[in-house]
ZAMARGU-4260 file (C-alpha; in steps of 0.2 Angstrom, whole numbers, plus 5000, padded with zeros to 4 digits):
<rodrens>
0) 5000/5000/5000 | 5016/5011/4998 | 5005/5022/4983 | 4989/5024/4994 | 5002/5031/5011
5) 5011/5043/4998 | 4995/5050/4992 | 4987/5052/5008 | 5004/5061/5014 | 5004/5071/4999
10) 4985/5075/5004 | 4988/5082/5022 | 4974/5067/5029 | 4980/5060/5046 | 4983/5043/5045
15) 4992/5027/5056 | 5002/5013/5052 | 5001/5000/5064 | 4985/5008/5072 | 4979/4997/5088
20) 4960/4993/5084 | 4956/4988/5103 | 4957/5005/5106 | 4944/5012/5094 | 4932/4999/5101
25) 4919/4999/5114 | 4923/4979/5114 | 4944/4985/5118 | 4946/4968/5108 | 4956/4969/5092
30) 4973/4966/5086 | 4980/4982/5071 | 4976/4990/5057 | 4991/4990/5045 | 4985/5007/5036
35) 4971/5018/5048 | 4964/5035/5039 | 4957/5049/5049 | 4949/5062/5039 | 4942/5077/5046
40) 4931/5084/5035 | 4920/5077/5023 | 4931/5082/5009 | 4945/5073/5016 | 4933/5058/5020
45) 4927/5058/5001 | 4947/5058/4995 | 4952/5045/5007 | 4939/5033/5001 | 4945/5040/4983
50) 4962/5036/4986 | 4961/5019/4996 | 4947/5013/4983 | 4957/4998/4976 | 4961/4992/4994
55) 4942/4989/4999 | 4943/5000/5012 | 4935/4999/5029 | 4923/5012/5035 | 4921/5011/5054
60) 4911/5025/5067 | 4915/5022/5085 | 4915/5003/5084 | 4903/5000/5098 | 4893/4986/5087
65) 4908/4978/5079 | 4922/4964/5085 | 4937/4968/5076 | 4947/4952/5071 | 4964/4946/5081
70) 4974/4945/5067 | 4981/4961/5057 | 4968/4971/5045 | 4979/4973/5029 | 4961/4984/5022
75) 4964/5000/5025 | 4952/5007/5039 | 4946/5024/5036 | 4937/5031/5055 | 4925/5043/5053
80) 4926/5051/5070 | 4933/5066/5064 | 4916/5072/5057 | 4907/5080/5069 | 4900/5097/5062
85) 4882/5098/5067 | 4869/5113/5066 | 4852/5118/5068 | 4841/5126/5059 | 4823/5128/5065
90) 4818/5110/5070 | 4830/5101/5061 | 4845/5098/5064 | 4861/5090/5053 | 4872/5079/5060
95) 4890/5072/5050 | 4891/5055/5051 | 4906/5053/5067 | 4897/5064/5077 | 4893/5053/5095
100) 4873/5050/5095 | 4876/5055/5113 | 4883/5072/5108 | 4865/5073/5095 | 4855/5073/5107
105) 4863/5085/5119 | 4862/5096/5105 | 4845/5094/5100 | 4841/5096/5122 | 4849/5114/5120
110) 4837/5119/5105 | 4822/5113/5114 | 4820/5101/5101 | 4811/5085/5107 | 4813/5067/5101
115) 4830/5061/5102 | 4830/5058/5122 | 4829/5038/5120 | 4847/5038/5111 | 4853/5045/5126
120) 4870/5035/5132 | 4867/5025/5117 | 4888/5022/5113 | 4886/5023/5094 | 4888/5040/5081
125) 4875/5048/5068 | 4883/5035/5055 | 4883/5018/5064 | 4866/5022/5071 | 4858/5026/5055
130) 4866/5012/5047 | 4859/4998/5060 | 4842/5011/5063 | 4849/5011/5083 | 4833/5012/5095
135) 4829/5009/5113 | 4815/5012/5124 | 4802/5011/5112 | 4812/5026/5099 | 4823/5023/5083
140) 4832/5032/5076 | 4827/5028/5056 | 4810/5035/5062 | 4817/5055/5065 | 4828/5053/5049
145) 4822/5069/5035 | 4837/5064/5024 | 4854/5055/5023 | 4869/5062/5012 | 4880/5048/5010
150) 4892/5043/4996 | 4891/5030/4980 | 4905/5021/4981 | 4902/5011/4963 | 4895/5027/4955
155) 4909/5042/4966 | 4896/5054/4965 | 4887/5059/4983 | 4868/5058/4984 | 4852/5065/4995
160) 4841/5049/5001 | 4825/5053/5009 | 4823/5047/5024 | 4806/5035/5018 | 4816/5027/5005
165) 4831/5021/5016 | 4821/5005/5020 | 4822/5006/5039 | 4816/4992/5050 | 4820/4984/5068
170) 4839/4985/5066 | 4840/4989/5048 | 4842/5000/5032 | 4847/5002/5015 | 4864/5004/5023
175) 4867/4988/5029 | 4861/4981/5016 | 4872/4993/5002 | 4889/4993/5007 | 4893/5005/4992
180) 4884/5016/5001 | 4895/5025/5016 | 4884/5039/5026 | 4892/5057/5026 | 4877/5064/5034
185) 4859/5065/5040 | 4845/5079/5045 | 4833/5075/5060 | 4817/5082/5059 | 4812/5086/5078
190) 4799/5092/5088 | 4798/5109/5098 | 4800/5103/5117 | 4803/5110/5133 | 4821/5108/5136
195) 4820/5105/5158 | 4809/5092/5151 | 4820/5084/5138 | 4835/5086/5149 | 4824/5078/5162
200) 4821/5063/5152 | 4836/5060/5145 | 4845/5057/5164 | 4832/5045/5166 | 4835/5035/5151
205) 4852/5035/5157 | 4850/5031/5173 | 4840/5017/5166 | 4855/5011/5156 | 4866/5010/5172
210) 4856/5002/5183 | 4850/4987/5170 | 4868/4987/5159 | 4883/4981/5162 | 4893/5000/5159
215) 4907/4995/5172 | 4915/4983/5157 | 4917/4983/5139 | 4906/4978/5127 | 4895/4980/5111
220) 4880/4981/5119 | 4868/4970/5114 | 4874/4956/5106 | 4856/4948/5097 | 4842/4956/5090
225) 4825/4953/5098 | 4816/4939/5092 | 4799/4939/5086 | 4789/4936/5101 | 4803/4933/5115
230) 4817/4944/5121 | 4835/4938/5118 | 4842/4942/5136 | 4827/4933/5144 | 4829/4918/5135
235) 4848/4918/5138 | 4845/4917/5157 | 4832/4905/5158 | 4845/4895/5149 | 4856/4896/5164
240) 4868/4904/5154 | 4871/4922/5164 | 4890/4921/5168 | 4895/4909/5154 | 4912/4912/5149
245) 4926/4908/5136 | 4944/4915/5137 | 4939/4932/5145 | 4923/4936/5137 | 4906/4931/5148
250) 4888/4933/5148 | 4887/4949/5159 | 4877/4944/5176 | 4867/4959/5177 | 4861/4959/5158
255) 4862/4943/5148 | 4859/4950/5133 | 4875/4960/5134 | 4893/4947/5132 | 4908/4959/5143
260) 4925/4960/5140 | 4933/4955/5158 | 4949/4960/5152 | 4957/4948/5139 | 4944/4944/5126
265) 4949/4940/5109 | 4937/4939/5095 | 4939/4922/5095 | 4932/4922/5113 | 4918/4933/5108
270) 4913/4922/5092 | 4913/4904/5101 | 4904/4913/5115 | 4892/4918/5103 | 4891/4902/5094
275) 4887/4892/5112 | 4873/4904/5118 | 4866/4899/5098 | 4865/4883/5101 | 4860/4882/5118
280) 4847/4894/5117 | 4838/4884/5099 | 4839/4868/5108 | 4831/4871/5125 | 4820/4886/5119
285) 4817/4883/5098 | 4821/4902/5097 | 4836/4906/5084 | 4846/4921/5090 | 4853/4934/5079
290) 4868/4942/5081 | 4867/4961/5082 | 4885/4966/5083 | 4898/4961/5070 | 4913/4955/5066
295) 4924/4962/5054
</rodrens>
């Protein structure tokens, strides 16, 4: 990848050689990335996926949903965390694609703009939650999306989708689906609110999250999507399976839909883990799990 390090030198976007993935993920599991981009702008976003093209690169937000692998990533891995420009204007507000969900919603608190207060303490950004339509408590976040600017990887051109036409469902869009398609930026259509209120409602989301998850350790949050008619965590701990562990990942005790890192996961922990709460949960229950997060 000499020609694609030369370029982005000659470009002035940051980038890493040797980058530590654990680092960049919620999970702290992962081994390195042999090339790591971080562009600041959306400019410098649309010429590093220009100029790493032929290398397939990688587009990753925060990495709270994924596992990186435990073995070197010769793709380079473009993070989007440097874009973060955000404004409002009347009820809507635009959000680039690295900007922290959690930082979205303050914002949107601070206009009295009301809507967003479920994605409170919700680890993801603007991109990675539009990409998997993030939700808790009833909200999701495909459901306040006006519009999504994201980049054609196939086509190099950068397109408007409306927010109906992005297909969004429980844990779904367009986006996972369209891996051509890398989100730059979205607009939220919100609600006037009272802003006590909203800042009222957001602590207790949040204090919601702390008492029923496992924040004290490492993790990617929910490991399974819901299935139809049951709920993941339930039916891992009528399976006995709370506390489960291999290497140094375990089913957390206080939530078992959440697997934590107690210190020295690998992927490989992560993915047998997985594989054995599949299994254990179809054969005693019938119900096939899901997985939610994944692995690159």
């Amino acid at each position: 990848m000499d020609f694609v390090r030369k370029a982005l030198r000659t470009s002035g976007i940051a980038f890493s050689e040797g980058e530590a993935l654990a680092k960049h993920s919620s999970f702290r599991i992962g081994k390195d990335a042999s090339l790591a981009v971080f562009p600041k702008t959306e400019e410098e976003f649309r010429k590093a996926l220009a100029l790493t093209a032929e290398k397939d690169p990688i587009v990753v937000g925060r990495g709270s949903n994924l596992v990186f692998p435990d073995k070197t990533l010769d793709r380079p891995v473009i993070f989007t965390e440097g874009l973060r420009r955000v404004t409002v204007d009347g009820t809507m507000i635009h959000a680039e694609a690295g900007l922290p969900l959690t930082a979205l919603c303050k914002t949107a608190c601070d206009a009295s703009l009301a809507g967003l207060a479920f994605a409170y303490g919700i680890p993801g950004s603007v991109g990675g939650g539009i990409y998997m339509n993030a939700g808790a408590y009833g909200g999701e976040i495909g459901s306040l999306c006006s519009s999504i600017r994201c980049y054609d990887r196939k086509e190099k051109t950068t397109k408007t989708i409306a927010g109906h036409e992005c297909a969004f469902s429980y844990r779904h869009s367009i986006f996972s689906e369209r891996r051509d398609l890398v989100i730059l930026s979205a607009a939220f259509a919100l609600t006037p609110g009272d802003k006590n209120a909203i800042a009222s409602e957001m602590r207790e989301y949040l204090e919601r999250r702390k008492s029923t998850q496992p924040l004290e350790y490492p993790s990617a949050g929910s490991v399974f999507k819901r299935p139809a008619g049951a709920y993941a965590g339930r039916l891992i701990e009528e399976c006995g399976l709370k506390g489960t562990s291999v290497g140094g990942a375990s089913v957390s005790e206080k939530h078992a839909g959440f697997i934590v890192n107690r210190g020295n996961a690998t992927a490989s922990d992560v993915k047998a883990l997985v594989e054995k709460i599949q299994r254990t949960v179809l054969e005693q229950t019938g119900f096939s799990l899901e997985c939610e997060i994944e692995f690159l």
